[in-house]
ROROSE-558706 format. One record per residue: residue in three letters; z negated, x negated, y of N, C-alpha, C, O in turn. Coordinates in pm, 1 decimal, padded with zeros to 6 digits. Example, Ala and Ser with C-alpha at 12.3 -4.5 7.8 and 13.67 -1.06 7.14 Angstrom:
REM residues 2
+------+----------+----------+----------+----------+----------+----------+----------+----------+----------+----------+----------+----------+
! code !      nup !    neast !   nnorth !     caup !   caeast !  canorth !      cup !    ceast !   cnorth !      oup !    oeast !   onorth !
+------+----------+----------+----------+----------+----------+----------+----------+----------+----------+----------+----------+----------+
!  ALA ! -00780.0 ! -01319.0 ! -00569.0 ! -00780.0 ! -01230.0 ! -00450.0 ! -00780.0 ! -01320.0 ! -00330.0 ! -00846.5 ! -01423.6 ! -00331.9 !
!  SER ! -00708.0 ! -01285.0 ! -00225.0 ! -00714.0 ! -01367.0 ! -00106.0 ! -00787.0 ! -01290.0 !  00003.0 ! -00803.9 ! -01340.9 !  00113.8 !
+------+----------+----------+----------+----------+----------+----------+----------+----------+----------+----------+----------+----------+
//
This chain:
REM residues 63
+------+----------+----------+----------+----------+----------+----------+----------+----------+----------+----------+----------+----------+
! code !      nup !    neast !   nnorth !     caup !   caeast !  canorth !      cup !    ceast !   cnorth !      oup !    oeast !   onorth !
+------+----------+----------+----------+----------+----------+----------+----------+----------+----------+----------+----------+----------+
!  UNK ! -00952.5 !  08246.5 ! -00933.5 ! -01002.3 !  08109.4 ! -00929.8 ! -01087.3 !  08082.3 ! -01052.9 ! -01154.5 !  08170.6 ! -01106.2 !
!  UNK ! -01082.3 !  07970.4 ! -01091.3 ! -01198.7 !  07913.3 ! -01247.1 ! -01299.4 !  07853.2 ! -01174.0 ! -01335.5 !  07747.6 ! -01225.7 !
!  UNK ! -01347.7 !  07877.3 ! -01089.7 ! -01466.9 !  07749.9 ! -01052.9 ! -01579.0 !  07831.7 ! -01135.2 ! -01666.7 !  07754.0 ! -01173.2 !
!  UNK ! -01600.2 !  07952.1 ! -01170.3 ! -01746.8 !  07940.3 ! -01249.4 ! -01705.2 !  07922.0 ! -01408.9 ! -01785.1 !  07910.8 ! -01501.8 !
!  UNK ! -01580.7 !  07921.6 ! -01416.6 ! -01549.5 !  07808.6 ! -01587.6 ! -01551.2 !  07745.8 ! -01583.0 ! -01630.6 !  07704.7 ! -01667.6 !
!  UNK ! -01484.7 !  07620.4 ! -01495.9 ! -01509.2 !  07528.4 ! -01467.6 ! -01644.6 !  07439.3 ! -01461.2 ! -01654.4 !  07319.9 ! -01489.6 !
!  UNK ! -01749.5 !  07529.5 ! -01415.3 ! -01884.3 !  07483.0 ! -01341.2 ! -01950.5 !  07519.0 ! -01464.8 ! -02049.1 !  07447.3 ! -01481.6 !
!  UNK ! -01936.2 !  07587.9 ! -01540.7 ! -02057.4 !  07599.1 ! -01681.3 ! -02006.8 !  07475.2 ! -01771.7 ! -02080.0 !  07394.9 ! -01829.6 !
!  UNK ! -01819.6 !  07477.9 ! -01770.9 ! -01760.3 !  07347.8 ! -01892.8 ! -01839.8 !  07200.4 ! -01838.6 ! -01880.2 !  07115.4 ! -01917.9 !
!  UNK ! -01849.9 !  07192.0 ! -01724.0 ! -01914.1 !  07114.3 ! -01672.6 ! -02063.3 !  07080.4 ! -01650.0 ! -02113.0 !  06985.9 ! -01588.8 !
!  UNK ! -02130.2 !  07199.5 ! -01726.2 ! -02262.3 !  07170.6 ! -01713.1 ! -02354.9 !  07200.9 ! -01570.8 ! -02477.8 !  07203.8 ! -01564.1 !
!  UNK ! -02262.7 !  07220.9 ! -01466.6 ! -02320.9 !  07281.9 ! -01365.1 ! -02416.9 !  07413.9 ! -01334.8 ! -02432.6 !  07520.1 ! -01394.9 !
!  UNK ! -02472.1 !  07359.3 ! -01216.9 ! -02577.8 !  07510.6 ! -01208.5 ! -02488.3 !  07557.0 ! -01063.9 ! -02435.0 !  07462.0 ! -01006.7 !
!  UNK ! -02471.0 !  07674.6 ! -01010.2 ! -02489.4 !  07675.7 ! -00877.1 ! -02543.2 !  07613.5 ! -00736.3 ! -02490.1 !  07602.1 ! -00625.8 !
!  UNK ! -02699.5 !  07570.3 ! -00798.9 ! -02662.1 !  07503.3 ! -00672.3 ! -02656.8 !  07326.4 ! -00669.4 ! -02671.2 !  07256.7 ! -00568.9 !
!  UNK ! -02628.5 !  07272.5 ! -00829.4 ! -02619.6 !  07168.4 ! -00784.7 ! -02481.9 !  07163.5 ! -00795.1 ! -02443.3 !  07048.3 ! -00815.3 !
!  UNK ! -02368.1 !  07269.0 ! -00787.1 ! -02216.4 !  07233.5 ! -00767.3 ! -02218.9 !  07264.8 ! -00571.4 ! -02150.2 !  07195.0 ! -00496.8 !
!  UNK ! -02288.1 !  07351.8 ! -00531.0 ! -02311.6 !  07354.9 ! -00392.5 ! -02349.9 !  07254.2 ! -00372.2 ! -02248.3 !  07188.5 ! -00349.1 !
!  UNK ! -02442.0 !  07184.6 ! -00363.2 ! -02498.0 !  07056.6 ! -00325.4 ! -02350.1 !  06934.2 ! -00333.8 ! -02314.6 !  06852.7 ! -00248.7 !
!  UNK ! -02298.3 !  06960.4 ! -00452.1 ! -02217.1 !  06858.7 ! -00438.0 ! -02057.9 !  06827.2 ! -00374.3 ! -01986.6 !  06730.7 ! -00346.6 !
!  UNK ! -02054.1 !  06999.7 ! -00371.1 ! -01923.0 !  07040.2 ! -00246.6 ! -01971.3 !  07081.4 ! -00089.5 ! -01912.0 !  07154.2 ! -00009.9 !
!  UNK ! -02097.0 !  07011.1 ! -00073.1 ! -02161.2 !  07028.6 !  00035.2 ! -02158.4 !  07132.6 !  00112.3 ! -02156.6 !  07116.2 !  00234.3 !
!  UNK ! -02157.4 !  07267.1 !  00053.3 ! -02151.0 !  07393.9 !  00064.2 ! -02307.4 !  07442.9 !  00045.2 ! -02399.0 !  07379.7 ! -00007.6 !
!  UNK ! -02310.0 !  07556.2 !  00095.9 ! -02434.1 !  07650.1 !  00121.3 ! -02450.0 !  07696.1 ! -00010.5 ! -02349.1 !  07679.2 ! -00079.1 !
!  UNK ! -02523.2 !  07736.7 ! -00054.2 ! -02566.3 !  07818.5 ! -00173.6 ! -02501.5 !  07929.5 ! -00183.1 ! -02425.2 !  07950.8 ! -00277.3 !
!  UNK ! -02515.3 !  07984.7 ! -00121.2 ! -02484.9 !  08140.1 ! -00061.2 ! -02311.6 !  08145.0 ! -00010.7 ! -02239.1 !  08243.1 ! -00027.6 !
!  UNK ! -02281.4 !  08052.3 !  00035.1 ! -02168.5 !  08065.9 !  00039.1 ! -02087.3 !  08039.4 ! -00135.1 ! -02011.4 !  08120.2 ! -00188.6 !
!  UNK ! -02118.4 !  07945.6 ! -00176.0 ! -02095.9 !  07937.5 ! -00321.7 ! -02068.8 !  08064.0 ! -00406.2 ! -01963.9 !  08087.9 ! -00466.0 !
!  UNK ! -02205.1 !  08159.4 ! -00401.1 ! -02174.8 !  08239.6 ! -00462.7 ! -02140.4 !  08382.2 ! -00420.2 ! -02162.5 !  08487.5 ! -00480.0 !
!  UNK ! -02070.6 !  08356.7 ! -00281.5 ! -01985.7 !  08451.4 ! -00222.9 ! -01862.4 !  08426.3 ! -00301.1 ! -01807.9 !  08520.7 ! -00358.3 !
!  UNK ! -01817.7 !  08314.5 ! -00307.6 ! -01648.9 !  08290.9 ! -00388.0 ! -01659.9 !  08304.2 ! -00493.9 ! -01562.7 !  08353.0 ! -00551.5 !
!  UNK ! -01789.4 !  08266.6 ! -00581.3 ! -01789.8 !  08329.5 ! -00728.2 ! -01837.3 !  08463.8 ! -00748.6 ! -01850.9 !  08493.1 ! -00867.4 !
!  UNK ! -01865.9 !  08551.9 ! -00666.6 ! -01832.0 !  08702.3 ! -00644.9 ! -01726.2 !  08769.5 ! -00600.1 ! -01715.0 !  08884.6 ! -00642.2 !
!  UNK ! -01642.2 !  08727.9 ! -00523.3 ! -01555.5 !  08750.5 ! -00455.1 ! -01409.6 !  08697.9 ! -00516.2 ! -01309.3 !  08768.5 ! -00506.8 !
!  UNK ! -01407.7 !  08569.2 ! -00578.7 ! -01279.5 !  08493.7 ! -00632.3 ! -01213.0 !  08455.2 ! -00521.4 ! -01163.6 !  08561.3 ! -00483.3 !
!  UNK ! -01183.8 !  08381.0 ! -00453.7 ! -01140.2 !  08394.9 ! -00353.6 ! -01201.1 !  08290.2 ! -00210.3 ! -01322.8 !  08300.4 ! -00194.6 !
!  UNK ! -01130.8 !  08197.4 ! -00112.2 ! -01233.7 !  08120.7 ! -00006.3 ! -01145.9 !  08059.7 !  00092.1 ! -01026.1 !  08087.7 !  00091.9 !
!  UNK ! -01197.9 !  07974.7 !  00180.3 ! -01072.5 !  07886.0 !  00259.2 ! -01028.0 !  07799.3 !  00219.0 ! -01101.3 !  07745.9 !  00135.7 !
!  UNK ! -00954.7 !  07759.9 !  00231.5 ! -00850.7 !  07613.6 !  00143.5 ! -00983.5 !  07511.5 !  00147.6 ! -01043.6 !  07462.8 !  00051.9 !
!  UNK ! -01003.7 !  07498.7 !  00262.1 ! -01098.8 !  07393.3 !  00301.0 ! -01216.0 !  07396.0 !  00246.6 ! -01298.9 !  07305.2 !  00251.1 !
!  UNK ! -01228.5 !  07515.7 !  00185.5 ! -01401.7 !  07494.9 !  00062.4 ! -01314.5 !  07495.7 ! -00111.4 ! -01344.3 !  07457.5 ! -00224.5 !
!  UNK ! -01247.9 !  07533.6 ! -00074.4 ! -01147.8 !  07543.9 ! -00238.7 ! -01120.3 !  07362.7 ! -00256.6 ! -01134.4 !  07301.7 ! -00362.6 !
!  UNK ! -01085.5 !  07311.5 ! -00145.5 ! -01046.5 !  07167.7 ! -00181.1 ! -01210.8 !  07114.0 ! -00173.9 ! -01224.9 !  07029.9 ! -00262.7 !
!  UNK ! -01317.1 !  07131.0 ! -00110.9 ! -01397.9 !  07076.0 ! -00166.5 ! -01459.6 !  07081.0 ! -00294.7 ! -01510.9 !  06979.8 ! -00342.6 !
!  UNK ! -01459.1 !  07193.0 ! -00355.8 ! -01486.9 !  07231.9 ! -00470.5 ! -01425.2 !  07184.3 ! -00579.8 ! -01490.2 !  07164.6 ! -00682.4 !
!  UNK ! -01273.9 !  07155.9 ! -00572.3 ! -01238.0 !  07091.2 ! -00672.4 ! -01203.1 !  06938.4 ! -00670.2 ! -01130.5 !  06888.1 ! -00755.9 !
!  UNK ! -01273.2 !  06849.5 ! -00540.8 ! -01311.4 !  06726.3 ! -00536.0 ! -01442.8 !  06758.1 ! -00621.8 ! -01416.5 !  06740.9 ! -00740.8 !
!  UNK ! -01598.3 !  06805.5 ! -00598.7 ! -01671.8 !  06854.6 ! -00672.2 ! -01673.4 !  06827.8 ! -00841.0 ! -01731.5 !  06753.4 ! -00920.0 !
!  UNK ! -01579.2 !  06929.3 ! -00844.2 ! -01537.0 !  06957.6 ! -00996.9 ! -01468.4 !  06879.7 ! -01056.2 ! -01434.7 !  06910.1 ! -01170.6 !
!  UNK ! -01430.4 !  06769.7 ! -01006.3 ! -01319.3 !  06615.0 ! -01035.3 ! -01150.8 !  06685.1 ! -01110.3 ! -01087.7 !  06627.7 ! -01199.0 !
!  UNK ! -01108.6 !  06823.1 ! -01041.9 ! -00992.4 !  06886.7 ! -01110.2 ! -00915.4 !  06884.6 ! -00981.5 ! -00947.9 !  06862.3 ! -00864.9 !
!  UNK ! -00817.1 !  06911.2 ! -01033.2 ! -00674.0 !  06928.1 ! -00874.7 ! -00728.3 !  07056.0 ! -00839.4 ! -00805.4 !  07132.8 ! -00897.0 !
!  UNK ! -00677.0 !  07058.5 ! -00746.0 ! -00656.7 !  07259.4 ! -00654.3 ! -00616.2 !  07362.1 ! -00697.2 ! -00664.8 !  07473.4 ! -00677.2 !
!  UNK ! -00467.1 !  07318.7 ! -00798.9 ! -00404.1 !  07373.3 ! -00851.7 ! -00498.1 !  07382.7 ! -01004.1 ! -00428.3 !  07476.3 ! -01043.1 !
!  UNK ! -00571.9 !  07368.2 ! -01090.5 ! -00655.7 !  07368.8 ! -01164.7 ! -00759.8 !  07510.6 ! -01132.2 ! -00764.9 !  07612.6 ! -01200.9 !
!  UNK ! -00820.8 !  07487.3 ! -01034.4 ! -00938.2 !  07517.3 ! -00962.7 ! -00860.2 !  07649.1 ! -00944.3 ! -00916.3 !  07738.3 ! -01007.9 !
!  UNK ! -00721.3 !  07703.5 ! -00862.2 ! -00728.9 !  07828.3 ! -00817.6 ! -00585.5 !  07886.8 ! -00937.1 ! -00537.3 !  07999.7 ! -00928.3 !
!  UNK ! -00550.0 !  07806.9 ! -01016.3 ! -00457.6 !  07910.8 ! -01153.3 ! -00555.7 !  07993.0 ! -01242.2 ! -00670.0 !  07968.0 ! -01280.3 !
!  UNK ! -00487.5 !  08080.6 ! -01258.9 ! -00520.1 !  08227.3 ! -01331.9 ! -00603.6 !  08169.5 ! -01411.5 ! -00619.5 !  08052.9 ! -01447.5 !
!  UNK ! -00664.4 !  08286.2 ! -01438.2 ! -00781.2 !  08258.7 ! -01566.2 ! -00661.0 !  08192.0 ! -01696.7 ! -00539.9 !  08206.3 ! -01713.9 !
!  UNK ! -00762.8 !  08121.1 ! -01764.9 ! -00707.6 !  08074.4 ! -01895.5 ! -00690.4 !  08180.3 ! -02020.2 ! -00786.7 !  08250.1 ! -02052.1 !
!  UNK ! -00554.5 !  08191.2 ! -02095.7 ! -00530.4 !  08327.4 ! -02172.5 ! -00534.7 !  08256.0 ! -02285.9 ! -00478.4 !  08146.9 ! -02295.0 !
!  UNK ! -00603.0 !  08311.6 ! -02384.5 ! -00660.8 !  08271.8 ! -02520.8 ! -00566.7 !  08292.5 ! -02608.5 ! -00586.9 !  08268.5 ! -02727.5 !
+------+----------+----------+----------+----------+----------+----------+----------+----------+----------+----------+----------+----------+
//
């Protein structure tokens, strides 16, 4: 998943991308330890992040 590339390109901190996928803190940075969550926090996150799903959970970006 890119949500913590996503969340720095974006200027985000942790917990104000939690705050805004109305997620726990802690749960937040269970999936950015882990990679990985339920559809149902993955789609909030990338409402959040203003990107599709498919954005949010494709492979890291190869340089």
């Amino acid at each position: 998943m890119n949500v913590q590339e996503i969340r720095k390109e974006k200027g985000l901190t942790v917990q104000q991308l939690a705050d805004a996928a109305g997620l726990p803190k802690r749960t937040l940075e269970d999936i950015l330890r882990r990679g990985d969550c339920l559809v149902s926090n993955a789609v909030k996150l990338a409402d959040a992040l203003d990107v599709t799903l498919d954005e949010l959970c494709r492979d890291k970006k190869i340089s």
